[in-house]
C-alpha positions, 0 to 999 in steps of 0.5 A: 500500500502506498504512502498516498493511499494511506488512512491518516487515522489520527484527523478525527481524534485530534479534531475531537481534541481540538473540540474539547479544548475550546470547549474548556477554553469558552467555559473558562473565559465565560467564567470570567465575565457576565454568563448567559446560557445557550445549547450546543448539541445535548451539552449546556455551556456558558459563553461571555459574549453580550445579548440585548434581550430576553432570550438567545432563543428568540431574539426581540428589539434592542430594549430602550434602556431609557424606558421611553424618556422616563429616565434621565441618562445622567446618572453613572452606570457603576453607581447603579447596574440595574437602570439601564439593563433591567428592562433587557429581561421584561417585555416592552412596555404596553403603554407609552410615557406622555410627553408632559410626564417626562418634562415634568421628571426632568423638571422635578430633577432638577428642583430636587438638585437645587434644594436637595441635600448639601444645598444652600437652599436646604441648609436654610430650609433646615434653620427655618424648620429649627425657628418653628416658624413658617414662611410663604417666601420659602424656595424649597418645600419638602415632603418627607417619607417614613416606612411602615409595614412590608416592603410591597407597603412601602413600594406603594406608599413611597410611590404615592407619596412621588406622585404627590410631591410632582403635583404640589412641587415639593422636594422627596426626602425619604427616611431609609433605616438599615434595613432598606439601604442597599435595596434601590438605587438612588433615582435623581441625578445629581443628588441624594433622595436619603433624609441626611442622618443630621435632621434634626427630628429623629426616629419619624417613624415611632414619633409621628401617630394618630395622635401626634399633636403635629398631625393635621387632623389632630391639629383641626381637631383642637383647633390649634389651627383654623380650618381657614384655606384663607389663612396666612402661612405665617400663621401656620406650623412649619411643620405638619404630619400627613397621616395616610395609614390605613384606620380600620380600613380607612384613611383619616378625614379631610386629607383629601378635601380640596380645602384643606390640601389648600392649608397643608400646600402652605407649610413648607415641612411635611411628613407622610406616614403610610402604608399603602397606595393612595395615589389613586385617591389624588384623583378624587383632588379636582385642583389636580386631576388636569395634572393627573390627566396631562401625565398618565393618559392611561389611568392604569399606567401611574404606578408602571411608569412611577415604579420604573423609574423610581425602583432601580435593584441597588447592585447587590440587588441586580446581582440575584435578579441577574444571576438567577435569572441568566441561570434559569429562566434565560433559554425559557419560550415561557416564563410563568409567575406563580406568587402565593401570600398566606396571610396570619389573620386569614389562615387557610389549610395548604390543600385548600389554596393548593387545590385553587391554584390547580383549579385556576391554572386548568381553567385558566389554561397558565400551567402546562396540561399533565397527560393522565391519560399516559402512564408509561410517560411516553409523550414524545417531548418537544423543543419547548422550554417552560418555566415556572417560577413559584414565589412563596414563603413556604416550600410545599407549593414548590415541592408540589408543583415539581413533583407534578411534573416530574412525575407526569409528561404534559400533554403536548411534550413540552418541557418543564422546570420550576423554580422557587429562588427562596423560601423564608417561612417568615416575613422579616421586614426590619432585615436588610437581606429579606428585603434585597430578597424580597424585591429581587424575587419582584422583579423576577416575577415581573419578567414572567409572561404570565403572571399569578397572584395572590389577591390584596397581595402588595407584593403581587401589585408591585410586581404586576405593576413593574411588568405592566401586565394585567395578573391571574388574581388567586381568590384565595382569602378566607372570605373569597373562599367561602363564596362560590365564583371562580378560583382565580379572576383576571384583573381588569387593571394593571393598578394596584389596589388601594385597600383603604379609601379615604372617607370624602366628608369635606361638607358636614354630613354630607359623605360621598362614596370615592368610586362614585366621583369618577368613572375610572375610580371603581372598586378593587376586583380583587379586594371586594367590597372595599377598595379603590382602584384606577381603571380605564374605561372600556 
């Protein structure tokens, strides 16, 4: 046999060799950087090169890392990863930002960076606060917010209370304790929206209560300050404290009358305390719902918007979103969020809220079908990726809705893996780590395709709201329990719920119902027969 002829039978082997070295190579050097998964034949490799979307599977539109013009483009990337990434992993924004809305964040930017901290304006600000007098020649007013209750609560209310200081142009400092630091990144160029740790009034949050003598209401009631709209702001505290918490089910009277918003716009301190999202009650306001209407032309677009640009993850936040995200749910055709809330004053046996959550998905058709039928699990399997992402402070939904699948093929072959990134068994609000937890799995949720929750949920409101998607609401209170209708409804509205309306008695003896004031203020489909929410109308 000749040379020519001969088998040259080491090309393969070396060719298989050169194989795996690049293989090794690719996996080192994805170790080094940024991963995003992909397949390669049967084998799942990392890689560091870039994507700009959800998926590597199914490539969409570069994301508008501005968000429509919501966010101005002058603040540092490294200070704050997640504002300009984040929206790469959520699908486009159903409704579009109104002009008027970003000229007037533009404007308020730059308010807040004139009288922010560390600025002369605030420094004097702070002194006329020390004289206890109050002044109608201030530049510079404030609102200051103090937490209460769950994170979800404080997302609503810090919102709110965003939205409140746009229409009356007053500065937003918020009162951030250690459990909340490191959560969200700073949202206004240029300067900070912490309360400085020198102000001179401590502790806001145990200081200030229903019976706080600088409380409003308080103060009308001992008539240490007439209930005047006439009145002179010399005349007037320079201080006051706004209280919007929730009183058995019920804000406190007059915070939303028209004449007495016009006494608290000439005091030049205020402090709000709340524990939920009354935003939707500064539509009952006639002085500002031109305003409202000129910013969200899409009633059910307030908190979407505000939320987007207000709640950017802090980085060590956006390191637990990214990281599980690109590890599980990257390669996904289908993203389902399933958030599961039990409530302590509303215990419900885990079988009952289990069953509901099966019957919702069935009629509802969110999860993928089992094949019941098929007891040799040979379902031929498809080239479908779902994921489930169970969200909950227990594990047994999650071990659960694992086992169903991994003990039963569906009925189209399509595969399946579910997820729960933590279960913490107990709400632990005053931990900083619970929190950052907390908004992450948010945020994850809010990415999902369809998303599932639970009703009067905060931290589903939250969610929803940042995806701009209308959720399957689980009816699974005690009292929705106990009436006949469906497992889960669909929400007719991408707002949240404000649980507890103010009562509207501005004239003695004559109260009016909120949701009669407007067409677009109805009551909540998910928290009947109270509650408040923003709808558009159909």
């Amino acid at each position: 046999m000749g040379m020519g002829k001969r088998k040259r039978w080491w090309l393969p082997e070396l060719a298989g060799i050169g194989l795996l070295l690049i293989a090794l190579v690719v996996i080192f050097l994805g170790g080094q950087s940024n991963h995003f998964a992909l397949y390669f034949e049967d084998t799942f490799i990392t890689t560091s090169a870039p994507i700009d979307r959800c998926s590597s599977r199914h490539p969409e539109t570069p994301h508008d890392k501005l968000l429509g013009g919501l966010l101005s483009p002058d603040i540092d990337e490294q200070s704050c990863f997640s504002r300009y990434k984040s929206s790469m992993f959520r699908k486009p924004s159903p409704f579009s930002v109104s002009p008027y809305l970003v000229e007037k964040l533009r404007k308020y930017e730059e308010l807040h960076k004139k009288c922010g901290p560390k600025s002369d304006l605030y420094k004097r600000a702070i002194d006329q606060l020390n004289s206890g007098q109050n002044t109608d020649k201030a530049e510079c007013k404030y609102v200051i917010w103090t937490q209460i209750n769950g994170l979800g609560n404080r997302m609503l209310s810090l919102a709110s209370t965003f939205l409140y200081s746009l229409l009356t142009n007053r500065v937003l400092l918020v009162e951030l304790t250690t459990e909340m630091r490191d959560v969200f990144c700073e949202p206004f160029p240029g300067s900070s929206w912490q309360l400085p740790p020198d102000f001179p009034i401590k502790n806001l949050l145990l200081k200030y209560g229903t019976d706080s003598p600088e409380s409003y209401t308080v103060m009308l009631k001992n008539k240490t300050i007439p209930g005047d709209s006439n009145i002179r702001p010399e005349s007037l505290p320079s201080l006051v404290f706004f209280n919007a918490v929730a009183f058995n089910w019920r804000m406190e009277n007059h915070l939303f009358c028209e004449d007495d918003q016009k006494i608290l716009q000439k005091i030049n301190w205020m402090v709000v305390k709340s524990d939920g999202y009354y935003a939707a009650a500064l539509f009952l306001l006639p002085a500002y719902r031109n305003e409202l209407r000129r910013l969200f032309p899409v009633k059910e677009s307030v908190f979407h918007h505000l939320g987007r640009y207000l709640f950017q993850p802090a980085n060590p936040v956006w390191n637990i979103i990214e990281r599980f995200y690109r590890t599980h749910l990257i390669n996904s055709d289908e993203k389902v969020g399933l958030q599961i809330r039990q409530f302590r004053e509303e215990p419900i046996p885990f079988e009952d809220v289990y069953n509901r959550i099966i019957e919702c998905s069935e009629t509802e058709n969110l999860l993928p079908k089992l094949d019941q039928l098929n007891h040799d699990n040979s379902t031929p399997i498809i080239d479908k990726r779902i994921s489930v992402l169970v969200l909950s402070l227990s594990s047994e939904f999650y071990d659960m809705i694992k086992a169903m699948y991994y003990e039963k093929s569906t009925v189209s072959g399509e595969m399946v893996a579910v997820y729960q990134p933590t279960h913490e068994r107990e709400q632990d609000s005053q931990a900083k780590f619970h929190n950052q937890k907390a908004f992450a799995e948010m945020f994850l949720l809010s990415y999902c395709d369809k998303i599932i929750t639970t009703a009067t949920s905060t931290f589903g409101y939250v969610a929803h709201g940042l995806a701009g998607s209308k959720p399957w609401v689980l009816r699974t209170l005690n009292r929705l329990m106990k009436e006949p209708g469906p497992a889960c409804v669909r929400s007719m509205s991408v707002e949240p719920c404000l649980h507890s309306p103010p009562i509207i008695e501005c004239k003695e003896n004559v109260r009016i119902d909120p949701t009669e004031v407007e067409p677009y203020l109805r009551k909540c489909d998910d928290a009947p027969p109270m509650g408040l929410k923003l709808y558009d109308l159909v």
